[in-house]
C-alpha positions, 0 to 999 in steps of 0.5 A: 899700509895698503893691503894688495890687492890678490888676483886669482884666474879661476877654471870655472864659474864654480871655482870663483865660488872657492877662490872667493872663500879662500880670500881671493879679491879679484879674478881673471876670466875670459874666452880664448876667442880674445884672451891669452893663456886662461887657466879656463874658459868663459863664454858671455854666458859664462862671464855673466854667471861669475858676475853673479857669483862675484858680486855675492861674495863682493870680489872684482871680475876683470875680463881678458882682451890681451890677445894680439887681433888681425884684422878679421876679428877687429869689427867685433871687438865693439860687440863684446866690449858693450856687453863686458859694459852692461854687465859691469865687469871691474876692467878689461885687461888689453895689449893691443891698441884695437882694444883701447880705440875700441872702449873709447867709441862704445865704453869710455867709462870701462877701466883699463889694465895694459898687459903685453907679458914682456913690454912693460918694463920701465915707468915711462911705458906705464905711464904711457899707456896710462895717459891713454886710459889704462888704469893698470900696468901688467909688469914684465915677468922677466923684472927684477925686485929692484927693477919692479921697486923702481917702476912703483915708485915712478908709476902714475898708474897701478902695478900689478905683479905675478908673484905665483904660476907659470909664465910664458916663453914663447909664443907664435901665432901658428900652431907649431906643434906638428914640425916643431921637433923636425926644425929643432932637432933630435934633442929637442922631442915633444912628448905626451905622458900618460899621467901627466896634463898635456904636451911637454917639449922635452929639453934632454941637455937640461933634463927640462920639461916645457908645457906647451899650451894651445889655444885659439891664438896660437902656441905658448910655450911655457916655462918648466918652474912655477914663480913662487915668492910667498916668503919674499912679499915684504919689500913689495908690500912695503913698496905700495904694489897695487896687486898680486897675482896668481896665475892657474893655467895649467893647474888644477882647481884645488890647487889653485885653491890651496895656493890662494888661501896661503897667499892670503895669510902671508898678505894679511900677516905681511900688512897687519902683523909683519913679525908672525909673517917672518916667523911663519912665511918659511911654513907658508913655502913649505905648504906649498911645497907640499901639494905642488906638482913633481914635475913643476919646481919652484922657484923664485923667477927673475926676482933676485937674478939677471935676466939670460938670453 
């Protein structure tokens, strides 16, 4: 049976170093300048430096080209995608067509892993975009179990999935922060906690708190529990799904940490030993449970429910 592949976005040049050790085979890594919502970043220096600490521990670096490029940022998408080649990064992970037109003139032999968050919802849009080019498709956070099952088995390209993380809800190009609570209203208030990371818009009615994160494409607004599903692997592994991965924005280096090194046993017991996997992946979700932050629940996303608009 193959054994998924575990992506993990690390913080920093350093966390790759922890991340490796706690059994991560690939990370994420980018700059804001044309990556989405990364849980650090890494200028060219930086990415040249993981390249490094990767190869010594024999993990893959996949760089991040998802954001959503205007006009002024399209000339020098050629620049960067010839210097993610000549260092050897594993792939680039795009939505925007830019990007593919763009490896095709300066790197045709770069992998390519399609990620728009919310359009990859069917096989034909996978396999769409892997007879483009793309090697990979980033499934929909907003699938079910059965939906993602069904992808896999008609799929001509690699599925990865987000099994652990925060996703996105919202997200504008604009920075809305300043007159966000004057067009939602009084029951909506963004608020700043002393000891807690960041800015929350504050649903009062569901007693909700959203992280709102901001970068330089604009405003992400993020949803107020953490996927977790690390005691629900088995159909997925069964299914052949190509990785999973764990998504850190927003959450400290040692946690992502902790996280990864219990996702790595509940993987290798999944494939190799799936019965000590029944027995212990219940503990798994507890150790989890333990080190994760109160003001983020856990849940199991859109895994085992209907989509709700």
């Amino acid at each position: 049976m193959k054994k998924p592949e575990l992506l993990v976005t690390p913080t920093s040049v350093a966390h790759i170093h922890d991340l490796a050790k706690a059994g991560a085979d690939a990370v994420l890594i980018g700059e804001q300048r044309y990556g989405l919502r990364l849980a650090g970043e890494f200028t060219r220096k930086d990415v040249r430096e993981a390249m490094d600490v990767a190869r010594k521990y024999g993990i893959r670096v996949y760089v991040a080209m998802n954001a959503l490029f205007h006009n002024d940022k399209v000339d020098e998408l050629g620049d960067y995608v010839r210097f993610l080649a000549d260092i050897g990064v594993d792939a680039i992970v795009f939505g925007d067509p830019a990007v593919l037109m763009t490896v095709r003139e300066v790197a045709p032999q770069m992998k390519l892993h399609w990620n728009t968050e919310t359009t990859a919802t069917n096989w034909y849009a996978c396999n769409y975009w892997g007879r483009k080019g793309a090697k990979r498709a980033v499934l929909a956070r907003e699938l079910s179990m059965d939906a993602i099952i069904e992808i896999k088995q008609h799929a001509e390209v690699e599925i990865e999935v987000q099994v652990h993380g925060m996703t996105c809800m919202f997200q504008s190009k604009r920075s809305l922060i300043g007159n966000y609570f004057e067009y939602q209203g009084k029951w909506l208030e963004i608020e700043k906690k002393k000891y807690e990371k960041g800015m929350f818009l504050y649903d009062k009615e569901r007693d909700n708190k959203y992280p709102i994160f901001e970068d330089e494409n604009g405003t992400h607004i993020m949803s107020p529990n953490d996927i977790c599903i690390i005691d629900e692997l088995g159909d997925m592994v069964d299914a052949g799904i190509d990785s999973f991965k764990i998504d850190g924005v927003l959450h400290e280096a040692e946690y992502i940490t902790n996280v990864t090194a219990l996702y790595r046993r509940a993987i290798d017991l999944c494939v190799e030993q799936r019965e000590q996997y029944e027995e212990e992946k219940d503990e798994l979700l507890a150790q989890i449970e333990a080190i994760q932050p109160s003001h983020r629940p856990l849940d199991t996303g859109f895994f085992f429910k209907e989509t709700v608009y």
